[in-house]
VEXVOGU-219527 format. One record per residue (C-alpha): x, y, z; residue in one letter. Coordinates in pm, whole numbers, plus 50000, padded with zeros to 5 digits. Example, Ala and Ser with C-alpha at 12.3 -4.5 7.8 and 13.67 -1.06 7.14 Angstrom:
# VEXVOGU-219527
512304955050780a/513674989450714s/
This chain:
# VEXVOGU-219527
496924938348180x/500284916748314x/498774880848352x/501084883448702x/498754913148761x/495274894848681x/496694866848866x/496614889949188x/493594895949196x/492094857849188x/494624840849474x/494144841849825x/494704874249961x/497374854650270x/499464843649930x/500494873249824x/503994885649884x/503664926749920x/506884933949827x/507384907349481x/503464921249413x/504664956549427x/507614950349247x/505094936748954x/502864966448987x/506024990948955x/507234968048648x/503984979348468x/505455017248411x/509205004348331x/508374975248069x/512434974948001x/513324968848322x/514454937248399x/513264923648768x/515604898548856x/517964922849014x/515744935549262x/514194900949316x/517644895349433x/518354925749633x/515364914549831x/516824884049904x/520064891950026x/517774916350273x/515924883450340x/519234866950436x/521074895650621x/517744898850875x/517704858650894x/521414856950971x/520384877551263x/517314864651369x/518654841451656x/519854872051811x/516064890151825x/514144866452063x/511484897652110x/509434918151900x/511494952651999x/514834929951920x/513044923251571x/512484956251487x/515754965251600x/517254937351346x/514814953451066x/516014986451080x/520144977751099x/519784958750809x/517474977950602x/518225012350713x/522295011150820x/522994983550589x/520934992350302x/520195025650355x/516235025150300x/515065058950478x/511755086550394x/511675109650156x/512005136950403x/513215163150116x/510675150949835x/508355131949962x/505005136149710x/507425125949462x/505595095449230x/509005079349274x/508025076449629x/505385047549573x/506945028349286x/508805002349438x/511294997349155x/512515034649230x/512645030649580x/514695004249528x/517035024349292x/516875055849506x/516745037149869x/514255065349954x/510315062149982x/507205068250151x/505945053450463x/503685030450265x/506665018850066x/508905012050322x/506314995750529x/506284969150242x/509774960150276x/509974958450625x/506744938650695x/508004912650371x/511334908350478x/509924899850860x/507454878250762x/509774858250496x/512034853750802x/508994839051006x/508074865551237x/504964877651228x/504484915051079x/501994935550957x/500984968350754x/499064992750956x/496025011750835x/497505045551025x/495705077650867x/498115096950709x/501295081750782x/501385039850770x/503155024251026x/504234986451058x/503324962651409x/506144937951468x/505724905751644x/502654882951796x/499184906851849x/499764897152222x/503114915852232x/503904937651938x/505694967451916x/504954998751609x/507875010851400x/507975038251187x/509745027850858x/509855063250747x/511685071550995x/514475045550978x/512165017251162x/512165036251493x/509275020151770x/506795038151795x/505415048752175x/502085055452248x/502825090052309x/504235092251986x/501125076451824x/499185101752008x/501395130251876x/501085114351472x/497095111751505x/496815144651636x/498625159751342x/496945138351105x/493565144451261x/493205170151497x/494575177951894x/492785157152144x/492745128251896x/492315094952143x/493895065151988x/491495039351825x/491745002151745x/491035009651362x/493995037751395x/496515007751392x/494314979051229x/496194954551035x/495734958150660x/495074929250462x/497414927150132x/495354935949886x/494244969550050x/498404978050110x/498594976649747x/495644995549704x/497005022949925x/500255019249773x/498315029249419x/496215056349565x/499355074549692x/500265072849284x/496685084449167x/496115111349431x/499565132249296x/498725123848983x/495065134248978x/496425164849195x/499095170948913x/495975173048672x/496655141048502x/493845123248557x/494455095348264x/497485087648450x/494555085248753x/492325063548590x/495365039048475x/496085035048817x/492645030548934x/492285003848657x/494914982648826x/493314985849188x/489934972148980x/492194938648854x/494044932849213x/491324941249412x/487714933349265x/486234933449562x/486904969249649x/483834990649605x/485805022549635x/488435015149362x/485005009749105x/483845043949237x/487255060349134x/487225047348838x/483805056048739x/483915087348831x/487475094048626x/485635072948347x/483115100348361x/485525130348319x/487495109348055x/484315112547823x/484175074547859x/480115067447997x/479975031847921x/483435023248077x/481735043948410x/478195021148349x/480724990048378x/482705000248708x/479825012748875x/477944979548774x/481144958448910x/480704980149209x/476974966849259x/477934935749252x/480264931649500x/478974957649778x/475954949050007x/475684975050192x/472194994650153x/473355031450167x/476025023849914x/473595006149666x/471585031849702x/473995058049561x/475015034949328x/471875029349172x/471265065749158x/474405076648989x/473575045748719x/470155064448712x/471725097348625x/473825079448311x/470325063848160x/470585079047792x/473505094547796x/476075083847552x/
């Protein structure tokens, strides 16, 4: 594995920058590429929202600036016309292609906010990742899919109840702030799910083996990868992941299944 990729997953999880960590992630699957390019194109974003930030006193104003620059200026927008595309969540072809996912484009918003000093965040949404910009007191949801637009309540309403039924209610975990690692994470499992779904599950459990090095703490990324251990005819590599995964999980019911499923492998080689 990149040493800038082991490195990730030993720093402070407040130190890492989402969008120069998903740039590194992406470089893993285009070893030619060369990075200082879009190391720069982030920049210049970085300096086009600064040279307007003494005009965006308020969180709306901010995500106003956000979207002009990266949507009208740069022309970042969804994938509206292929959007399970695996080009989608690799940020060095969202760069090339200015299209992505909402996960994606969440990332560059929320970096080039916070690298301008306001404070931003990646939302947890189910199905369809939003971004809160500005203080917790005051903040206002865009939808970077959707060229940065705010995001009303209504509106939220209207997403959760196509993501998870009609009469959904709004909940605080709905829109809870991610931390970085687990936006990366998410960023990954948008690559694994298609490819799993595509039925190439190696390509799965390459992925999954990354989430394992930038997030070691993550019980559910061990799971994954036991279990597509498991169906690569690999038991001891599934013995190892689900023993990482004991070690960093406390809760009961998940030890529990752990230990069983370590159970079932006894003997088998």
């Amino acid at each position: 594995m990149d040493a800038a990729i082991v490195q990730m997953g030993l720093v402070e999880d407040d130190t890492i920058q989402l969008d120069a960590a998903a740039l590194e992630l992406a470089a893993l699957d285009h070893p030619a590429v060369d990075l200082e390019p879009y190391v720069a194109l982030l920049t210049t974003i970085t300096e086009h929202v600064a040279a307007l930030a003494d005009e965006a006193p308020t969180a709306s104003a901010q995500a106003a600036v956000l979207s002009a620059v990266l949507t009208r200026e740069f022309g970042f927008s969804g994938d509206r016309d292929h959007y399970d595309d695996p080009d989608n969540a690799d940020l060095i072809r969202v760069i090339d292609r200015r299209r992505g996912m909402p996960i994606s484009l969440a990332i560059l918003y929320v970096a080039a906010a916070r690298r301008v000093g306001w404070s931003a965040e990646v939302l947890n949404t189910p199905g369809h990742v939003l971004a809160q910009i500005g203080a917790p007191t005051s903040p206002v949801l865009i939808d970077p899919f959707n060229d940065g637009q705010e995001m009303s309540q209504a509106g939220l309403s209207a997403l959760l109840a196509g993501m998870l039924g009609a009469g959904t209610v709004p909940r605080a975990d709905h829109v809870a702030a991610m931390a970085n690692r687990d936006v990366l994470v998410r960023l990954l499992i948008n690559q694994a799910t298609r490819a799993e779904r595509a039925g190439n599950a190696a390509r799965a459990l390459v992925l999954f083996a990354r989430m394992t090095t930038i997030a070691p703490s993550n019980p559910h990324v061990w799971w994954e990868h036991a279990r597509l251990s498991l169906m690569n005819g690999d038991v001891a590599a599934a013995r190892a992941s689900l023993g990482a995964m004991l070690e960093t999980t406390r809760d009961t019911a998940t030890r529990v299944r752990i230990a069983a499923a370590l159970d079932s492998l006894a003997g088998t080689s």
